[in-house]
N, C-alpha and C positions, 0 to 999 in steps of 0.2 A: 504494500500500500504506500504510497507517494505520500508525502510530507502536507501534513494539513493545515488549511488555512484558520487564520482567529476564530472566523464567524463559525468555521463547523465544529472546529473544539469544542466552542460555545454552545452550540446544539447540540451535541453526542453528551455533552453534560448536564444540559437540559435532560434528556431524552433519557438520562438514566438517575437522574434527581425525580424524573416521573413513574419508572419503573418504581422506586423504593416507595412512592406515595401511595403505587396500586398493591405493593405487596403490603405495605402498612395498611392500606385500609381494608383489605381480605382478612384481617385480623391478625397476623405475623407481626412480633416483635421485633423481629432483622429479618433483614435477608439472606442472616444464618440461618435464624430458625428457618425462614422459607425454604431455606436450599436442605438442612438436614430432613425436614417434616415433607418435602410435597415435588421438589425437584429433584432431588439428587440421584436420582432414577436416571434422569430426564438430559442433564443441564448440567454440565462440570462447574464447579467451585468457580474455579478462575474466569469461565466465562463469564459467569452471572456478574464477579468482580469487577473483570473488564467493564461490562455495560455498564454498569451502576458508577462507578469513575470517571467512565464516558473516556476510557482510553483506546476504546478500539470498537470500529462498527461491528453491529451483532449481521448476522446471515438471516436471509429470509427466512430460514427453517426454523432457525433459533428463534426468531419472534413469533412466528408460530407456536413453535411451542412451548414459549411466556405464556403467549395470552391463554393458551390452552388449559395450562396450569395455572394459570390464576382465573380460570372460569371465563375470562370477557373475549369479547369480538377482537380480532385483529385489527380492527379501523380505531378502535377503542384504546388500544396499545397507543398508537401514533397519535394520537389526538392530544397535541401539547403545545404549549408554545417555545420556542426559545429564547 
């Protein structure tokens, strides 16, 4: 992956400050507990890390199967602002 500009750091940090809001409000303490209790099946430790830091774009499958695991729509995932 090519060296990223302000504005999307700025959004991949958005975009995983949202993820921990949807696993916060699914009821999950962290996003440990989420990752030990309901992903870890699913979803490697370090990805979930990644995203939530906003240090690396997640794969379309990967967000698939967030929202899958957290119950909501996929359009529902991306629905944020940065």
């Amino acid at each position: 992956m090519s060296k990223l500009t302000k504005k999307e750091e700025v959004y991949l940090r958005a975009f995983g400050q949202h993820v921990d809001r949807l696993i916060k409000k699914r009821g999950y303490k962290s996003a440990y507990d989420f990752w030990v209790n309901r992903a870890g099946d699913h979803i490697s430790r370090a990805a979930l890390n990644y995203i939530l830091a906003g240090k690396k774009e997640a794969k379309l499958l990967t967000l698939r199967t967030l929202a899958n695991l957290l119950d909501i729509d996929s359009k529902d995932l991306l629905d944020f602002r940065a």
